[in-house]
N, C-alpha and C positions, 0 to 999 in steps of 0.2 A: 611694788605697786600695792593699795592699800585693800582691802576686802573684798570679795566682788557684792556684796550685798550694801556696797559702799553707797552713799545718794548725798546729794549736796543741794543744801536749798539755799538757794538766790534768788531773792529779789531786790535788789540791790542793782543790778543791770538792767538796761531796756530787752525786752522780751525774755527774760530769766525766770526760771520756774523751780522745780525738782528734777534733778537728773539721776537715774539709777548706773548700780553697775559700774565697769570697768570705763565702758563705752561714754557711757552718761558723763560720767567723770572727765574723760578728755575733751569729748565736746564742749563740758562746762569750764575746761580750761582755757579750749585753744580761742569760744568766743567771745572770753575775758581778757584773754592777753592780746585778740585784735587791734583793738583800739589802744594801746601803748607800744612806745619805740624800745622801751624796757619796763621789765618787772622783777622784784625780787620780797622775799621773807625776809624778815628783822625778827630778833626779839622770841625767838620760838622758844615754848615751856611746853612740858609736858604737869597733868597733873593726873593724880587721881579721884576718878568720880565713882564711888562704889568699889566694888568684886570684880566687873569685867569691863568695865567702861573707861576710856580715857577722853582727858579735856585739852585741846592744845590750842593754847592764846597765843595769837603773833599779830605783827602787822606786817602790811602790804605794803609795798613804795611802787609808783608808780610814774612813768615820763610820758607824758599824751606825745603820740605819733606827730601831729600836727599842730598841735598848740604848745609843745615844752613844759605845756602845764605840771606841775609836780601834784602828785595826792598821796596821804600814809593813810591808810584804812586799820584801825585795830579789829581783829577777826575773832573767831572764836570757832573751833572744829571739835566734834565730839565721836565718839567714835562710840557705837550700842553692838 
C-alpha cells in the first residue's frame, strides 16, 4: 500500500474530489471501479521527478458495467 499521506485528486468522475490517506485512496478506488465490469493498468513507467519524488504514467482500460463501452484513460501519478 502506498503512503498514508497518500491523496488522489479526481476530477475526472461525477462527484470526485481529493481523497487523503490510506482510507481516501480505497474509497477513491472502489468509487471508480463501480461503474466498470473490469478495470486494469497498461503501460506503467516509473520516473524520476527530482531527490524524493516519483512520476508514474500509465493508462487505464476500462469495460462500462452496462454499456461494453470500452475507455483507455492515460493517467499521470506523483508521489511528493
Amino acid at each position: 500500500m502506498s503512503e498514508e499521506n497518500v491523496e488522489v485528486h479526481d476530477f475526472d468522475i461525477p462527484d470526485a474530489g481529493v481523497y487523503h490517506g490510506h482510507e481516501g485512496f480505497l474509497a477513491w478506488l472502489k468509487g471508480w471501479g463501480e461503474g466498470w465490469d473490469s478495470w486494469h493498468i497498461e503501460d506503467l513507467a516509473f520516473r524520476a521527478a527530482g531527490d524524493d519524488q516519483v512520476i508514474a504514467v500509465f493508462r487505464m482500460v476500462a469495460k462500462g458495467g452496462h454499456s461494453d463501452q470500452k475507455l483507455a484513460l492515460e493517467a499521470v501519478g506523483l508521489s511528493a
